[in-house]
Structure formats: C-alpha cells, structure tokens
N, C-alpha and C positions, 0 to 999 in steps of 0.2 A: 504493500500500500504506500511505502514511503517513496515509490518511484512513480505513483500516478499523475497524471498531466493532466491540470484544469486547461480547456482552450475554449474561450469567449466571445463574441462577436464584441466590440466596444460598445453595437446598439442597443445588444441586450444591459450592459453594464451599465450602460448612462439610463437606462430603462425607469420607469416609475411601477414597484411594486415590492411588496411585502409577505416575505414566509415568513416560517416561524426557523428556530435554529434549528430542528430537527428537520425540517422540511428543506430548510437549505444544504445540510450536510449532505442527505439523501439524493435529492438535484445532482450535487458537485459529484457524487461519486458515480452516479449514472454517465454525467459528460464526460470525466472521467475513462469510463471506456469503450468510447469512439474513438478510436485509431488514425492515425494522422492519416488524410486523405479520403475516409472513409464516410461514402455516400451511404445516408440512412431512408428510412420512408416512416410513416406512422407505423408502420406493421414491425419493426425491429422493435422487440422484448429488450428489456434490462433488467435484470435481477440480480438486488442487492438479499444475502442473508444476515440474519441475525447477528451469526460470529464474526462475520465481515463488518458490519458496522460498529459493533462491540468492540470492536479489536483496533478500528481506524482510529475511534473516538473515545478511548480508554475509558468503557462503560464498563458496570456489571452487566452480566449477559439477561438479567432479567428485567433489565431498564430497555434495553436495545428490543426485545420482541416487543415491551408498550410502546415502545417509541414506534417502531415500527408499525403495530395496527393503528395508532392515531393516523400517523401519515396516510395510511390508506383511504382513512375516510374522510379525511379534509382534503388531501393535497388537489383532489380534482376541480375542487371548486377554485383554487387561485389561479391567478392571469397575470401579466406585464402589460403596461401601456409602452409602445414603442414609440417614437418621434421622427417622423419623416421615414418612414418606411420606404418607400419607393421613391427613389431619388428620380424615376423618370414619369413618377407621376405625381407633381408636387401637388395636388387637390387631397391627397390624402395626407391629411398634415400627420395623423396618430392611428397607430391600429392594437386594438386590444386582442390580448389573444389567450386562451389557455394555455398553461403549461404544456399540462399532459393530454393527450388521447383516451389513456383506459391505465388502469390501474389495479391491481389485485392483489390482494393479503393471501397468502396458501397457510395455512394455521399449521396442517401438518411436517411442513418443513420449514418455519418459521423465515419465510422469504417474502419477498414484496417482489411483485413485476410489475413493469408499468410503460406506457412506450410516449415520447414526445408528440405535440400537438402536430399537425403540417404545418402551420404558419411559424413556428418555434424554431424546428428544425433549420432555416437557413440561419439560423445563428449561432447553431451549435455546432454544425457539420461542411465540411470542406468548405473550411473558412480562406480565402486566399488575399484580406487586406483589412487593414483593419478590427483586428484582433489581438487580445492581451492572454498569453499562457503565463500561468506558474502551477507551483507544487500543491499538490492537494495537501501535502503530510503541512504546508507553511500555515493552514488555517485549520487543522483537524484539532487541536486545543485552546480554540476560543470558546468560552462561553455566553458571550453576548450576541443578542439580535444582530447588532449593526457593526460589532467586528469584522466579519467576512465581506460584507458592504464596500465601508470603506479599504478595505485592503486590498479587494477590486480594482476599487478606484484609481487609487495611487497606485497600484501597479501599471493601469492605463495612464493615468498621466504622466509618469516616467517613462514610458513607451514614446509617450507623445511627443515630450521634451526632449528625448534623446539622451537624458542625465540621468543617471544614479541618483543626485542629489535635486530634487525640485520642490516647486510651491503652487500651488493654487488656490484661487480667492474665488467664493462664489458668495450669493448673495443666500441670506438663512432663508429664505425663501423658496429660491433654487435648491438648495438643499432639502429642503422637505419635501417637496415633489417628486425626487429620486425614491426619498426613503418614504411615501406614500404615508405621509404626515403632514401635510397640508391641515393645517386649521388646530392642530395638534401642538402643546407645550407652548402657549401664547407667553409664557414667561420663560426669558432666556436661559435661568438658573436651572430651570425643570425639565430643560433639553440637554443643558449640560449635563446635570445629573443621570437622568435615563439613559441618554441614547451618546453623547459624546465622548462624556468621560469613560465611560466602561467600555466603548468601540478602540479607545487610542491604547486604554490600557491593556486591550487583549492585544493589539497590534505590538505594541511593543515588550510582551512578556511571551508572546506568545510564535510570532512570526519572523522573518528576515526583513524587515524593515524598523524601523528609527523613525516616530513620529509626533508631532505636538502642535496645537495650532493657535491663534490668535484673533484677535476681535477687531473689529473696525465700527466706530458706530455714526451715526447721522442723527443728529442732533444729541439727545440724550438715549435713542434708542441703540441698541447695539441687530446692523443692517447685514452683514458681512464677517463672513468667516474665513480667516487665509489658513490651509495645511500646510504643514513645513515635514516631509519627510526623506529619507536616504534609504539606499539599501544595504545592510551591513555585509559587505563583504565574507565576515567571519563566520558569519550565519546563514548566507546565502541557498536556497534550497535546490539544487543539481534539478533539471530541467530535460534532461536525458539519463540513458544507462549507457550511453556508448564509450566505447574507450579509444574511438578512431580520433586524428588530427583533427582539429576546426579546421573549416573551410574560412580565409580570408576573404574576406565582403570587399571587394574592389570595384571598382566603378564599374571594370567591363563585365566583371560576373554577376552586377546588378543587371545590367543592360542584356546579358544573357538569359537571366534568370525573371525575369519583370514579367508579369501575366499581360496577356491582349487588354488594350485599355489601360491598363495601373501607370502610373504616372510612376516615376524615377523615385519621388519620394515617396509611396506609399510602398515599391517595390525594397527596398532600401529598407522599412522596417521591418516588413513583413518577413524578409529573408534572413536581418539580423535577428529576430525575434527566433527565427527554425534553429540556426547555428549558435546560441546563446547554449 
C-alpha cells in the first residue's frame, strides 16, 4: 500500500464537494488502482477489503468492516460540482455529477465494490494534462475532514508553480466553495478551529509537506487566506517503485513527448510530473 499512486485531474481537485474521511480514504484507494494509462468505463469493479483498508489506515479490523458498511450506504448519494467542464463548450459553466455508479457491501467477505460514475471517470483515468499524482501512504494518517483536501491542493499548486516551495492566496470565500461550506463558520475563529487548524496540523504531522498560512483582512473583516507551504525533501513520499535512471526532461524530449494539442507548457508538467 505504501507504493500506491493517487492521480487527479486538477478539475476534480479545485472541484466543490464534500465526503466524509472514510469516504474519502475509500475514493483515494479505489483511484489508487487504475494503472497508468488505463482506460476505464462504468462497468470496471473496485474492491476494497476490510484488511486492506484496516491495514492502509492503521484501524482495528473491527472499525474498518463499520466503516466500510456506512460507506456503502451513503457514499452513492454524494456528487462534485465541477467548473467549466467542457472547455469547448463554455454554456456549460458547472456540471454536477455522482461519484459512483453502483456500489455494494458483500457482508460475507467483508469487501465493498463499487464502480465510478461516467461523467467522473474523465478525471480519474488517462489523464494526459493537467493532473497532480502523489503517494497515497502521504495522506493514509490524517484524521481530519479537510487534511487530504488541502494536501491536494498544494500539491496542485506546487505542480502549478513549478516550486517545491510556494504560496497561495485565495479569498475565504473561495475557499469555502471548494470545501462545500459556503454559508458555513460565518465566524473566522470557528473555521479556524474546525476545518483549518486541524487540516494544517494533519499536513504537517502527518504528510511530506511543511505548511502554515496567514490572514489578510479588508476593513476589520478578515477577507483572504494566503498558504505558505514546501515539500520536505526528507520526507518526501517515492512516486514510483522503479529502480531505472530518470529520464532528463529536455526541451526536445518535451517537444517529442507533448500530446496533439498540449501546449509546450502543459506538456513540460505533465511529463515532469511521470518522471518525478
């Protein structure tokens, strides 16, 4: 498990919507095992077992089969709102969409299957731009909601930046529409509390990143949030099992390697993102 590969669409990650932590672990370890390149349909099964998840998420094994039947019967009902879904058809500013397909608890072998929506599936599978991979084992001991969240996040926006070390400022607004808390913690203190401070502190007790953030406000209100994080080299979570050379990322092996359409720049991450 400790060699498993999250790979993301960035649309789904800037995404507006809300699981629960058991519901998101289950998610991650499902994306988890799509294989690099590998085209799916609604009809491809995933099944996670009890001891699999028990063992990812250093449960007792009798927490891991509740955990597992609740997810059965909730997880169908949640969705993501995506933002500008079709870039060639901008009338469609959002498209909401289910998770999953179908979903099923099997009691006698304490497994859950379940298979991704259609509309889901182009963001989880042969991703070719536009996508953030890391380690599943880097967010499998977070205990908060919005840990894995933002660790997403800033792993996408260090993607973005092209730095190890970055920052970004969004408005608390924007931020609560990611994390499908709009109208939610009208008092700053009570976001802190909930949802910020316990996300930064899983991230940094728990993950390969180094992170802390800060306030900006407009008038007496406090309007804007900036993250400040790094990725600690020392902690860093291995991204492959190979033991071959890296390939060096050269301009002309960009220019070799670029998909029909990708632009220079978008081919450039996507390729340093494979060889990392």
């Amino acid at each position: 498990m400790n060699s498993a590969i999250v790979v993301k669409s960035n649309d789904i990650i800037d995404a507006s919507y809300r699981l629960t932590l058991s519901e998101q672990r289950l998610v991650l370890m499902c994306i988890s095992q799509i294989k690099k390149g590998q085209s799916i349909t609604h009809e491809n099964k995933f099944i996670v077992n009890a001891h699999e998840y028990a063992d990812a998420f250093k449960l007792p094994l009798k927490n891991a089969y509740k955990e597992l039947q609740i997810i059965a019967d909730r997880l169908y009902e949640r969705s993501a709102t995506i933002n500008s879904p079709y870039p060639k058809n901008p009338e469609i500013t959002h498209l909401k969409t289910r998770w999953i397909n179908s979903i099923a608890y099997l009691s006698g072998k304490g497994e859950l299957m379940l298979s991704f929506a259609p509309d889901m599936i182009p963001y989880i599978s042969m991703l070719e731009g536009r996508f953030t991979r890391y380690s599943l084992h880097a967010i499998t001991g977070m205990s908060s909601i919005y840990g894995m969240r933002f660790y997403e996040l800033m792993q996408k926006w260090m993607t973005q930046s092209g730095s190890q070390a970055s920052k970004k400022e969004l408005t608390l607004e924007e931020l609560k529409e990611i994390l499908e808390l709009t109208g939610k913690y009208k008092a700053i203190k009570d976001f802190k509390v909930k949802v910020l401070e316990p996300a930064i502190k899983d991230i940094n007790t728990c993950s390969d990143i180094k992170a802390r953030y800060t306030q900006r406000k407009t008038g007496r209100r406090v309007t804007h949030l900036t993250f400040h994080f790094q990725l600690d080299e020392q902690l860093r979570m291995p991204l492959n099992n190979s033991n071959s050379k890296p390939v060096k990322i050269t301009k002309a092996y960009i220019e070799q390697h670029a998909s029909p359409g990708e632009t220079y720049t978008e081919a450039k991450q996507r390729l340093s993102q494979t060889r990392r």
